[in-house]
C-alpha positions as CSV (number, residue, x, y, z in Angstrom):
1,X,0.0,0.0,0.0
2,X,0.8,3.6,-0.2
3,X,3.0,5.1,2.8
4,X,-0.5,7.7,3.2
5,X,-2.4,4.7,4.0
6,X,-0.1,2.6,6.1
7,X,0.8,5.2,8.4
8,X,-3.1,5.9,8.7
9,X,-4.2,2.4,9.0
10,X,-1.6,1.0,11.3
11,X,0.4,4.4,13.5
12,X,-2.1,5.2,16.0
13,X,-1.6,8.2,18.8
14,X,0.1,7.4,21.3
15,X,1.7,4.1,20.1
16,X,5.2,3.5,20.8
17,X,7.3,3.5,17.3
18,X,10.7,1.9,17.2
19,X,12.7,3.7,14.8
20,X,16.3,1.9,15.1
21,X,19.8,2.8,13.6
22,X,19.7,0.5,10.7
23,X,17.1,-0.7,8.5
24,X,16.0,3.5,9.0
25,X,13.0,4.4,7.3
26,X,13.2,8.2,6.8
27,X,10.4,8.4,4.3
28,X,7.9,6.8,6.7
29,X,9.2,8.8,9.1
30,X,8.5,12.2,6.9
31,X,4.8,10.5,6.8
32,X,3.8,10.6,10.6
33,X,5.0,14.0,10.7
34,X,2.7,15.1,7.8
35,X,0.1,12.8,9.2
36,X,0.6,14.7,12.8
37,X,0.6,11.6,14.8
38,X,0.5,12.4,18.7
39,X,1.9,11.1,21.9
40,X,4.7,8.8,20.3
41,X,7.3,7.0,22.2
42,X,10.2,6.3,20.4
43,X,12.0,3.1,21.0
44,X,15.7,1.9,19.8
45,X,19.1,1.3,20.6
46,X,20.4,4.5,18.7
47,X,17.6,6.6,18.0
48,X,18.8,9.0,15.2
49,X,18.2,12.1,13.7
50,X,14.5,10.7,12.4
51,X,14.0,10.6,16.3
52,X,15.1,14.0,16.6
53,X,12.4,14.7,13.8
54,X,9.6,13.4,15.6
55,X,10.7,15.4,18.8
56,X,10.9,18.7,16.6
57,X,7.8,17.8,14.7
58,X,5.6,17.6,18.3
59,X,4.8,13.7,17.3
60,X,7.3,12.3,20.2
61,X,7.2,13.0,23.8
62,X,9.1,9.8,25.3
63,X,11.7,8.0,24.3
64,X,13.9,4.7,25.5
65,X,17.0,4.8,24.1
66,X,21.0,3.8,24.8
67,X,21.4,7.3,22.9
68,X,19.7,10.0,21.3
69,X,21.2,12.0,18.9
70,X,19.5,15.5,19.0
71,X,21.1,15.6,22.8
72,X,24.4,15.2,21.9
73,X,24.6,19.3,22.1
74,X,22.7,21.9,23.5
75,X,19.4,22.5,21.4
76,X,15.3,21.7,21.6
77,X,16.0,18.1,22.0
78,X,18.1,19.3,25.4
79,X,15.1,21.9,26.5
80,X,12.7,19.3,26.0
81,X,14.3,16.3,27.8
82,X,15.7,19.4,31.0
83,X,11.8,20.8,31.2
84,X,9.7,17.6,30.7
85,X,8.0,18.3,27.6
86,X,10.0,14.9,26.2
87,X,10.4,11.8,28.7
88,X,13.5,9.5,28.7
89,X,15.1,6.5,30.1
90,X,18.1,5.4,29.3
91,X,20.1,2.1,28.8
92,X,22.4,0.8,26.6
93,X,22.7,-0.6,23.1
94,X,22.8,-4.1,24.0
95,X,20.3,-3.5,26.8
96,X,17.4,-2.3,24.4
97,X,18.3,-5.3,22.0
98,X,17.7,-7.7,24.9
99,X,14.4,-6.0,25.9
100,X,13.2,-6.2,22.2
101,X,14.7,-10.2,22.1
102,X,12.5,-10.6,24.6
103,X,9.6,-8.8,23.3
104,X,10.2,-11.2,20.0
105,X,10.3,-14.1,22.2
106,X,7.3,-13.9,23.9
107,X,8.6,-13.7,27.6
108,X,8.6,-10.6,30.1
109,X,12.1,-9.8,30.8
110,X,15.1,-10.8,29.9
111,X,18.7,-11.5,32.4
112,X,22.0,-9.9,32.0
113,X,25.2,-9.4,34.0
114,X,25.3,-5.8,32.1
115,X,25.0,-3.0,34.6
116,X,26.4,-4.9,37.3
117,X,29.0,-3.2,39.5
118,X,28.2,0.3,37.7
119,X,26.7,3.8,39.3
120,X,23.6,3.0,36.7
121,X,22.0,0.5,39.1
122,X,22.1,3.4,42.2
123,X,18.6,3.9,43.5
124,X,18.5,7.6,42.2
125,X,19.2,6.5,38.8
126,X,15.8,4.4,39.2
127,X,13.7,7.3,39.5
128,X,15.3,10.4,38.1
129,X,14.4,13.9,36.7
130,X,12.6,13.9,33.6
131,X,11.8,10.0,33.3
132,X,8.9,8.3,32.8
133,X,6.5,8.4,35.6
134,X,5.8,5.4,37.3
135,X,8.0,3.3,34.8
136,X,10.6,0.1,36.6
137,X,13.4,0.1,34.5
138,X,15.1,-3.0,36.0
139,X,15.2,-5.5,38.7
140,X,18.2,-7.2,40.5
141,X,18.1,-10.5,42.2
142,X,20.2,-13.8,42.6
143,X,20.1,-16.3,40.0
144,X,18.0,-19.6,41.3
145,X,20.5,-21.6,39.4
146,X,23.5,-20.8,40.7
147,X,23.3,-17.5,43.1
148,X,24.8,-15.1,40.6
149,X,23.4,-11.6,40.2
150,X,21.4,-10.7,37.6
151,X,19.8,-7.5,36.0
152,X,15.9,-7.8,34.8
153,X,15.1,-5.8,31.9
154,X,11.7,-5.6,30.9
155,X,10.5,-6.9,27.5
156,X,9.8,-4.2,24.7
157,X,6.8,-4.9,22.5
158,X,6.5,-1.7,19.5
159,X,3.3,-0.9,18.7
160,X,5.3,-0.2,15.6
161,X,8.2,-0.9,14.0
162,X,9.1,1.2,11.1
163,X,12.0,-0.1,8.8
164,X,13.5,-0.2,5.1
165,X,14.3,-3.2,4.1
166,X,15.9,-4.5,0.6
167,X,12.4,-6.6,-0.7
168,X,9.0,-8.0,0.1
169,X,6.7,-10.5,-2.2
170,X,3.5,-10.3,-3.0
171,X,2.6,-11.8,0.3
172,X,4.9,-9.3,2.5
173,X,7.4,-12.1,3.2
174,X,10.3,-9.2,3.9
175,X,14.1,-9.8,2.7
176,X,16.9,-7.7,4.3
177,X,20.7,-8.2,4.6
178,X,23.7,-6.5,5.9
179,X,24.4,-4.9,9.0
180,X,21.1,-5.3,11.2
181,X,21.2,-4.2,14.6
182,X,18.3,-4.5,17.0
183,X,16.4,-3.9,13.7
184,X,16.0,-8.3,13.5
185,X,14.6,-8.3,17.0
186,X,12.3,-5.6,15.8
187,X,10.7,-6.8,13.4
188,X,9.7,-9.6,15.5
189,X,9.0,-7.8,18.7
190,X,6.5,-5.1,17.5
191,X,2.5,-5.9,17.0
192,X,2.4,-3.6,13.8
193,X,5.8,-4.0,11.6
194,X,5.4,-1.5,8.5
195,X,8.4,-2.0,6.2
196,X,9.2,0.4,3.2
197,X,11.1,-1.6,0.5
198,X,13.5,-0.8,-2.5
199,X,11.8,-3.6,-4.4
200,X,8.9,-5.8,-5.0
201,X,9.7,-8.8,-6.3
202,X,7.8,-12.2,-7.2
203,X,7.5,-15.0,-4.1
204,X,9.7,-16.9,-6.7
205,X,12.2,-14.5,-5.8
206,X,11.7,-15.2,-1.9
207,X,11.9,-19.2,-2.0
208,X,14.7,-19.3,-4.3
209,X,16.7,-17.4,-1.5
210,X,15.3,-18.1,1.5
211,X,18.3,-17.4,4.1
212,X,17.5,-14.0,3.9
213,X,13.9,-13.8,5.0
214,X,14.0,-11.6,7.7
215,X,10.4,-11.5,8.7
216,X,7.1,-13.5,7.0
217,X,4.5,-12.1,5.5
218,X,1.7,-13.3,8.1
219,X,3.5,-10.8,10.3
220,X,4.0,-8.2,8.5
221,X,1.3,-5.4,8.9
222,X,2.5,-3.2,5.6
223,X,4.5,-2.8,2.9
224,X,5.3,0.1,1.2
225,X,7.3,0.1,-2.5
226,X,9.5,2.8,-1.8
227,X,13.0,3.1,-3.5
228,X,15.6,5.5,-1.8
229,X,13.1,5.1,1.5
230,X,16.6,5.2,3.7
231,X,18.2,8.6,2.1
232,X,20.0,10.5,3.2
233,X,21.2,7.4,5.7
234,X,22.8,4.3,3.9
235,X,21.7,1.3,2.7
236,X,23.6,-2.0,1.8
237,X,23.8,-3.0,-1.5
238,X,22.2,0.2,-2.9
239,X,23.1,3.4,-2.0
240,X,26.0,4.7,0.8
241,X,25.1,7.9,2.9
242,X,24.4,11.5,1.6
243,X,26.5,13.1,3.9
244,X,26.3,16.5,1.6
245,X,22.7,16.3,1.9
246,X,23.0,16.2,5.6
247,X,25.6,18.7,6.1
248,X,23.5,21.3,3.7
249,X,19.9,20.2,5.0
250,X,19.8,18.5,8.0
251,X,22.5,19.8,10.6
252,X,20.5,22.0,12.5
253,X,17.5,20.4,12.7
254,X,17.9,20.0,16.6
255,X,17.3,23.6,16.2
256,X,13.7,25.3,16.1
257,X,14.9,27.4,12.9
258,X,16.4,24.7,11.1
259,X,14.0,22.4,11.7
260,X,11.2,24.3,10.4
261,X,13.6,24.9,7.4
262,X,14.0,21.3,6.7
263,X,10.2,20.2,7.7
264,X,8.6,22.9,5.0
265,X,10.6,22.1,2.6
266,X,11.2,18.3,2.3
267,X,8.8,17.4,4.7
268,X,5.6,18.8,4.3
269,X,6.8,20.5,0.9
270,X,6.4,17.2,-1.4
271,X,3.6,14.5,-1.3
272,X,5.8,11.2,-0.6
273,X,8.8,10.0,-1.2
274,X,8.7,9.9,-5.2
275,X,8.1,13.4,-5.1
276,X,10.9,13.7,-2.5
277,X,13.2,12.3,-5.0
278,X,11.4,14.2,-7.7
279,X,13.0,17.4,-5.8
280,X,16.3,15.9,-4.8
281,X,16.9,15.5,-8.6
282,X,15.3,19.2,-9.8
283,X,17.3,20.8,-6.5
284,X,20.9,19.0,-6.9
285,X,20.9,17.2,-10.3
286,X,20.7,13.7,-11.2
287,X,24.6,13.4,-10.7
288,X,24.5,13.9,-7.4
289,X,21.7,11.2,-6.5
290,X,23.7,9.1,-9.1
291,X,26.9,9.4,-7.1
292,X,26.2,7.4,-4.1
293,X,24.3,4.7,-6.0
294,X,26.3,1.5,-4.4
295,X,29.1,0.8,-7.4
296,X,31.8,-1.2,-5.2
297,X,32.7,-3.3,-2.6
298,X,32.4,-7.2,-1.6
299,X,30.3,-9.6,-4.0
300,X,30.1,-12.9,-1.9
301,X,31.5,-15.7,-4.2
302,X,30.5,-18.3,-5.2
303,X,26.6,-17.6,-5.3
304,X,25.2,-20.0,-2.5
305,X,23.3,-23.0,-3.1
306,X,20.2,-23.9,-1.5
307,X,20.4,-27.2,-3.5
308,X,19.1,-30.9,-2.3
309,X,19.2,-34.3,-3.9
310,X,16.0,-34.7,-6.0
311,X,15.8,-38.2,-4.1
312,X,15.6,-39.4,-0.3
313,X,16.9,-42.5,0.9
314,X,15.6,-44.3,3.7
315,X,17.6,-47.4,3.8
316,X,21.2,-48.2,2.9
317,X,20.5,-50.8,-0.4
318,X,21.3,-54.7,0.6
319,X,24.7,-55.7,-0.3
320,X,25.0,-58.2,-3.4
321,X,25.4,-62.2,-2.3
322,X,28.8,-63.0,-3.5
Protein backbone atom coordinates (compact mmCIF):
# COMPACT_ATOMS: atom_id res chain seq x y z
CA UNK A 1 0.00 0.00 0.00
CA UNK A 2 0.77 3.57 -0.25
CA UNK A 3 2.96 5.06 2.77
CA UNK A 4 -0.55 7.65 3.20
CA UNK A 5 -2.36 4.70 3.99
CA UNK A 6 -0.08 2.61 6.09
CA UNK A 7 0.77 5.20 8.40
CA UNK A 8 -3.09 5.94 8.74
CA UNK A 9 -4.19 2.36 9.01
CA UNK A 10 -1.63 1.05 11.32
CA UNK A 11 0.37 4.39 13.52
CA UNK A 12 -2.08 5.21 16.03
CA UNK A 13 -1.59 8.21 18.82
CA UNK A 14 0.10 7.36 21.33
CA UNK A 15 1.70 4.11 20.09
CA UNK A 16 5.15 3.49 20.84
CA UNK A 17 7.28 3.49 17.25
CA UNK A 18 10.67 1.85 17.20
CA UNK A 19 12.71 3.73 14.79
CA UNK A 20 16.34 1.94 15.11
CA UNK A 21 19.78 2.82 13.62
CA UNK A 22 19.67 0.54 10.73
CA UNK A 23 17.07 -0.70 8.47
CA UNK A 24 16.03 3.50 8.96
CA UNK A 25 13.01 4.39 7.33
CA UNK A 26 13.21 8.18 6.77
CA UNK A 27 10.40 8.37 4.32
CA UNK A 28 7.87 6.77 6.74
CA UNK A 29 9.24 8.77 9.14
CA UNK A 30 8.46 12.15 6.91
CA UNK A 31 4.75 10.53 6.79
CA UNK A 32 3.83 10.60 10.57
CA UNK A 33 5.04 14.00 10.66
CA UNK A 34 2.72 15.11 7.76
CA UNK A 35 0.05 12.83 9.20
CA UNK A 36 0.59 14.72 12.81
CA UNK A 37 0.59 11.63 14.79
CA UNK A 38 0.52 12.43 18.66
CA UNK A 39 1.91 11.13 21.92
CA UNK A 40 4.73 8.82 20.27
CA UNK A 41 7.26 6.97 22.15
CA UNK A 42 10.25 6.25 20.44
CA UNK A 43 11.96 3.07 21.04
CA UNK A 44 15.72 1.93 19.82
CA UNK A 45 19.15 1.29 20.63
CA UNK A 46 20.37 4.49 18.74
CA UNK A 47 17.58 6.59 18.01
CA UNK A 48 18.77 9.03 15.17
CA UNK A 49 18.17 12.13 13.73
CA UNK A 50 14.54 10.72 12.35
CA UNK A 51 14.04 10.61 16.34
CA UNK A 52 15.06 14.03 16.56
CA UNK A 53 12.40 14.68 13.79
CA UNK A 54 9.60 13.43 15.59
CA UNK A 55 10.73 15.38 18.81
CA UNK A 56 10.89 18.73 16.64
CA UNK A 57 7.80 17.84 14.67
CA UNK A 58 5.58 17.58 18.29
CA UNK A 59 4.78 13.72 17.26
CA UNK A 60 7.27 12.33 20.21
CA UNK A 61 7.19 12.97 23.81
CA UNK A 62 9.05 9.82 25.34
CA UNK A 63 11.67 8.00 24.27
CA UNK A 64 13.90 4.71 25.52
CA UNK A 65 16.97 4.77 24.13
CA UNK A 66 20.97 3.77 24.76
CA UNK A 67 21.45 7.27 22.93
CA UNK A 68 19.67 9.96 21.29
CA UNK A 69 21.24 12.01 18.91
CA UNK A 70 19.54 15.51 19.00
CA UNK A 71 21.07 15.56 22.81
CA UNK A 72 24.38 15.20 21.89
CA UNK A 73 24.64 19.28 22.10
CA UNK A 74 22.71 21.94 23.47
CA UNK A 75 19.41 22.50 21.43
CA UNK A 76 15.29 21.72 21.63
CA UNK A 77 15.95 18.15 22.01
CA UNK A 78 18.07 19.27 25.44
CA UNK A 79 15.15 21.92 26.49
CA UNK A 80 12.74 19.31 25.97
CA UNK A 81 14.31 16.30 27.84
CA UNK A 82 15.71 19.42 30.96
CA UNK A 83 11.84 20.75 31.25
CA UNK A 84 9.74 17.56 30.68
CA UNK A 85 8.05 18.27 27.56
CA UNK A 86 10.03 14.92 26.24
CA UNK A 87 10.40 11.82 28.72
CA UNK A 88 13.49 9.52 28.71
CA UNK A 89 15.13 6.54 30.13
CA UNK A 90 18.15 5.37 29.31
CA UNK A 91 20.10 2.13 28.79
CA UNK A 92 22.40 0.83 26.58
CA UNK A 93 22.69 -0.55 23.12
CA UNK A 94 22.81 -4.08 23.95
CA UNK A 95 20.27 -3.52 26.77
CA UNK A 96 17.36 -2.26 24.42
CA UNK A 97 18.31 -5.25 22.04
CA UNK A 98 17.65 -7.70 24.88
CA UNK A 99 14.44 -6.03 25.86
CA UNK A 100 13.19 -6.24 22.18
CA UNK A 101 14.73 -10.19 22.09
CA UNK A 102 12.52 -10.56 24.56
CA UNK A 103 9.61 -8.84 23.27
CA UNK A 104 10.18 -11.25 20.00
CA UNK A 105 10.29 -14.10 22.16
CA UNK A 106 7.26 -13.91 23.92
CA UNK A 107 8.60 -13.72 27.60
CA UNK A 108 8.60 -10.57 30.14
CA UNK A 109 12.13 -9.78 30.85
CA UNK A 110 15.10 -10.78 29.92
CA UNK A 111 18.73 -11.48 32.36
CA UNK A 112 22.02 -9.91 32.04
CA UNK A 113 25.22 -9.40 34.01
CA UNK A 114 25.30 -5.77 32.09
CA UNK A 115 25.05 -3.03 34.64
CA UNK A 116 26.42 -4.87 37.34
CA UNK A 117 28.98 -3.16 39.46
CA UNK A 118 28.23 0.31 37.67
CA UNK A 119 26.72 3.85 39.32
CA UNK A 120 23.58 2.96 36.71
CA UNK A 121 21.96 0.48 39.14
CA UNK A 122 22.11 3.35 42.15
CA UNK A 123 18.58 3.90 43.45
CA UNK A 124 18.47 7.64 42.19
CA UNK A 125 19.16 6.49 38.81
CA UNK A 126 15.75 4.41 39.16
CA UNK A 127 13.70 7.30 39.48
CA UNK A 128 15.26 10.38 38.07
CA UNK A 129 14.36 13.88 36.71
CA UNK A 130 12.62 13.85 33.58
CA UNK A 131 11.78 10.05 33.30
CA UNK A 132 8.90 8.33 32.75
CA UNK A 133 6.48 8.41 35.59
CA UNK A 134 5.75 5.39 37.29
CA UNK A 135 8.02 3.30 34.78
CA UNK A 136 10.56 0.12 36.56
CA UNK A 137 13.44 0.08 34.48
CA UNK A 138 15.11 -3.02 35.97
CA UNK A 139 15.18 -5.50 38.72
CA UNK A 140 18.21 -7.17 40.51
CA UNK A 141 18.08 -10.48 42.19
CA UNK A 142 20.24 -13.75 42.64
CA UNK A 143 20.14 -16.27 39.97
CA UNK A 144 17.99 -19.64 41.29
CA UNK A 145 20.49 -21.65 39.41
CA UNK A 146 23.52 -20.75 40.71
CA UNK A 147 23.31 -17.54 43.14
CA UNK A 148 24.85 -15.13 40.60
CA UNK A 149 23.38 -11.61 40.21
CA UNK A 150 21.45 -10.66 37.65
CA UNK A 151 19.80 -7.49 36.04
CA UNK A 152 15.89 -7.77 34.79
CA UNK A 153 15.07 -5.82 31.94
CA UNK A 154 11.68 -5.55 30.91
CA UNK A 155 10.46 -6.89 27.46
CA UNK A 156 9.84 -4.18 24.65
CA UNK A 157 6.75 -4.94 22.51
CA UNK A 158 6.46 -1.67 19.55
CA UNK A 159 3.26 -0.89 18.71
CA UNK A 160 5.31 -0.24 15.60
CA UNK A 161 8.16 -0.89 13.96
CA UNK A 162 9.09 1.22 11.08
CA UNK A 163 12.01 -0.09 8.82
CA UNK A 164 13.45 -0.25 5.15
CA UNK A 165 14.26 -3.21 4.06
CA UNK A 166 15.94 -4.54 0.59
CA UNK A 167 12.43 -6.59 -0.67
CA UNK A 168 9.03 -8.02 0.07
CA UNK A 169 6.72 -10.50 -2.19
CA UNK A 170 3.48 -10.33 -2.98
CA UNK A 171 2.61 -11.77 0.32
CA UNK A 172 4.87 -9.29 2.52
CA UNK A 173 7.40 -12.07 3.19
CA UNK A 174 10.28 -9.18 3.87
CA UNK A 175 14.05 -9.76 2.73
CA UNK A 176 16.90 -7.67 4.31
CA UNK A 177 20.67 -8.17 4.64
CA UNK A 178 23.70 -6.49 5.92
CA UNK A 179 24.41 -4.94 8.99
CA UNK A 180 21.07 -5.30 11.19
CA UNK A 181 21.21 -4.24 14.64
CA UNK A 182 18.33 -4.47 16.95
CA UNK A 183 16.36 -3.86 13.69
CA UNK A 184 16.04 -8.26 13.47
CA UNK A 185 14.64 -8.28 17.01
CA UNK A 186 12.26 -5.56 15.77
CA UNK A 187 10.69 -6.81 13.43
CA UNK A 188 9.70 -9.57 15.46
CA UNK A 189 8.97 -7.81 18.69
CA UNK A 190 6.54 -5.14 17.45
CA UNK A 191 2.53 -5.91 16.99
CA UNK A 192 2.38 -3.64 13.80
CA UNK A 193 5.75 -4.02 11.57
CA UNK A 194 5.37 -1.48 8.47
CA UNK A 195 8.39 -1.97 6.22
CA UNK A 196 9.17 0.39 3.17
CA UNK A 197 11.10 -1.59 0.52
CA UNK A 198 13.47 -0.76 -2.47
CA UNK A 199 11.83 -3.57 -4.44
CA UNK A 200 8.86 -5.85 -4.95
CA UNK A 201 9.72 -8.82 -6.31
CA UNK A 202 7.76 -12.17 -7.21
CA UNK A 203 7.46 -14.96 -4.14
CA UNK A 204 9.70 -16.85 -6.68
CA UNK A 205 12.23 -14.47 -5.75
CA UNK A 206 11.74 -15.23 -1.87
CA UNK A 207 11.91 -19.19 -2.01
CA UNK A 208 14.68 -19.28 -4.27
CA UNK A 209 16.69 -17.39 -1.47
CA UNK A 210 15.27 -18.06 1.52
CA UNK A 211 18.35 -17.44 4.12
CA UNK A 212 17.47 -13.96 3.86
CA UNK A 213 13.95 -13.84 4.99
CA UNK A 214 14.04 -11.61 7.66
CA UNK A 215 10.43 -11.47 8.72
CA UNK A 216 7.13 -13.50 6.98
CA UNK A 217 4.47 -12.06 5.46
CA UNK A 218 1.74 -13.26 8.13
CA UNK A 219 3.52 -10.78 10.31
CA UNK A 220 3.96 -8.15 8.51
CA UNK A 221 1.34 -5.42 8.92
CA UNK A 222 2.48 -3.22 5.61
CA UNK A 223 4.47 -2.78 2.94
CA UNK A 224 5.33 0.10 1.23
CA UNK A 225 7.32 0.08 -2.47
CA UNK A 226 9.49 2.82 -1.76
CA UNK A 227 12.97 3.13 -3.46
CA UNK A 228 15.65 5.47 -1.77
CA UNK A 229 13.05 5.12 1.46
CA UNK A 230 16.60 5.22 3.70
CA UNK A 231 18.23 8.57 2.06
CA UNK A 232 19.96 10.46 3.24
CA UNK A 233 21.23 7.41 5.70
CA UNK A 234 22.83 4.28 3.89
CA UNK A 235 21.75 1.31 2.68
CA UNK A 236 23.57 -1.98 1.76
CA UNK A 237 23.79 -2.97 -1.47
CA UNK A 238 22.25 0.22 -2.94
CA UNK A 239 23.09 3.42 -2.00
CA UNK A 240 26.01 4.72 0.81
CA UNK A 241 25.06 7.95 2.90
CA UNK A 242 24.43 11.49 1.59
CA UNK A 243 26.54 13.13 3.91
CA UNK A 244 26.26 16.45 1.62
CA UNK A 245 22.71 16.30 1.85
CA UNK A 246 23.04 16.22 5.62
CA UNK A 247 25.62 18.67 6.06
CA UNK A 248 23.50 21.34 3.67
CA UNK A 249 19.91 20.22 5.05
CA UNK A 250 19.81 18.51 7.96
CA UNK A 251 22.47 19.81 10.62
CA UNK A 252 20.54 21.96 12.50
CA UNK A 253 17.48 20.37 12.68
CA UNK A 254 17.87 20.00 16.62
CA UNK A 255 17.35 23.63 16.23
CA UNK A 256 13.67 25.27 16.08
CA UNK A 257 14.92 27.39 12.92
CA UNK A 258 16.41 24.70 11.12
CA UNK A 259 13.99 22.42 11.70
CA UNK A 260 11.17 24.33 10.39
CA UNK A 261 13.60 24.92 7.42
CA UNK A 262 13.98 21.31 6.75
CA UNK A 263 10.17 20.22 7.67
CA UNK A 264 8.64 22.87 4.98
CA UNK A 265 10.57 22.11 2.62
CA UNK A 266 11.23 18.33 2.32
CA UNK A 267 8.82 17.43 4.68
CA UNK A 268 5.60 18.78 4.29
CA UNK A 269 6.82 20.49 0.87
CA UNK A 270 6.35 17.16 -1.44
CA UNK A 271 3.55 14.53 -1.25
CA UNK A 272 5.78 11.17 -0.62
CA UNK A 273 8.83 9.95 -1.16
CA UNK A 274 8.66 9.87 -5.18
CA UNK A 275 8.11 13.43 -5.09
CA UNK A 276 10.95 13.73 -2.49
CA UNK A 277 13.20 12.28 -4.99
CA UNK A 278 11.37 14.17 -7.73
CA UNK A 279 13.00 17.43 -5.83
CA UNK A 280 16.26 15.89 -4.82
CA UNK A 281 16.95 15.49 -8.58
CA UNK A 282 15.32 19.23 -9.77
CA UNK A 283 17.31 20.80 -6.52
CA UNK A 284 20.88 19.04 -6.92
CA UNK A 285 20.85 17.21 -10.30
CA UNK A 286 20.67 13.68 -11.20
CA UNK A 287 24.56 13.36 -10.68
CA UNK A 288 24.47 13.87 -7.41
CA UNK A 289 21.68 11.15 -6.45
CA UNK A 290 23.74 9.13 -9.12
CA UNK A 291 26.92 9.37 -7.12
CA UNK A 292 26.18 7.44 -4.08
CA UNK A 293 24.33 4.74 -5.99
CA UNK A 294 26.29 1.52 -4.39
CA UNK A 295 29.14 0.79 -7.39
CA UNK A 296 31.79 -1.18 -5.19
CA UNK A 297 32.67 -3.30 -2.59
CA UNK A 298 32.42 -7.18 -1.61
CA UNK A 299 30.33 -9.56 -4.01
CA UNK A 300 30.07 -12.93 -1.92
CA UNK A 301 31.46 -15.67 -4.18
CA UNK A 302 30.46 -18.31 -5.22
CA UNK A 303 26.62 -17.65 -5.35
CA UNK A 304 25.18 -20.04 -2.47
CA UNK A 305 23.28 -22.96 -3.14
CA UNK A 306 20.15 -23.86 -1.54
CA UNK A 307 20.38 -27.16 -3.46
CA UNK A 308 19.11 -30.86 -2.30
CA UNK A 309 19.19 -34.29 -3.88
CA UNK A 310 16.03 -34.67 -5.95
CA UNK A 311 15.82 -38.22 -4.11
CA UNK A 312 15.58 -39.38 -0.33
CA UNK A 313 16.85 -42.55 0.86
CA UNK A 314 15.61 -44.29 3.68
CA UNK A 315 17.60 -47.43 3.79
CA UNK A 316 21.23 -48.21 2.90
CA UNK A 317 20.54 -50.81 -0.35
CA UNK A 318 21.31 -54.67 0.62
CA UNK A 319 24.66 -55.66 -0.34
CA UNK A 320 25.03 -58.16 -3.35
CA UNK A 321 25.35 -62.21 -2.34
CA UNK A 322 28.78 -63.05 -3.52
Amino acid sequence: MSEHEAVERFVEDGDSVYVGYTSVAYGLTHEIIRQKRRNLECLGGSVGPQATLLFMAGCSNRVRSGYIAGALRPGAVTEMMNDGRLQFEDYSNQAIALMLMAGALGIPFIPTRSFLGTDYLSPEYQEHPGGIPGYKKWEVMDSPFDGQKVVLLPALKPDVAILHAHRADEDGNVQLWGHMGDAKWAFWAAKKPIVSVEEIVSRDVIRADPGRTVVPGFRVAAVVHMPWGAHPSPFVGHYDADYAFHAKEMSHIGQAEGYEAFAAEWIHGVEDRADYIRKYVDTFGKDALDAFRADTGPWPEPDVSYAHASHLRFRMPEKDAP
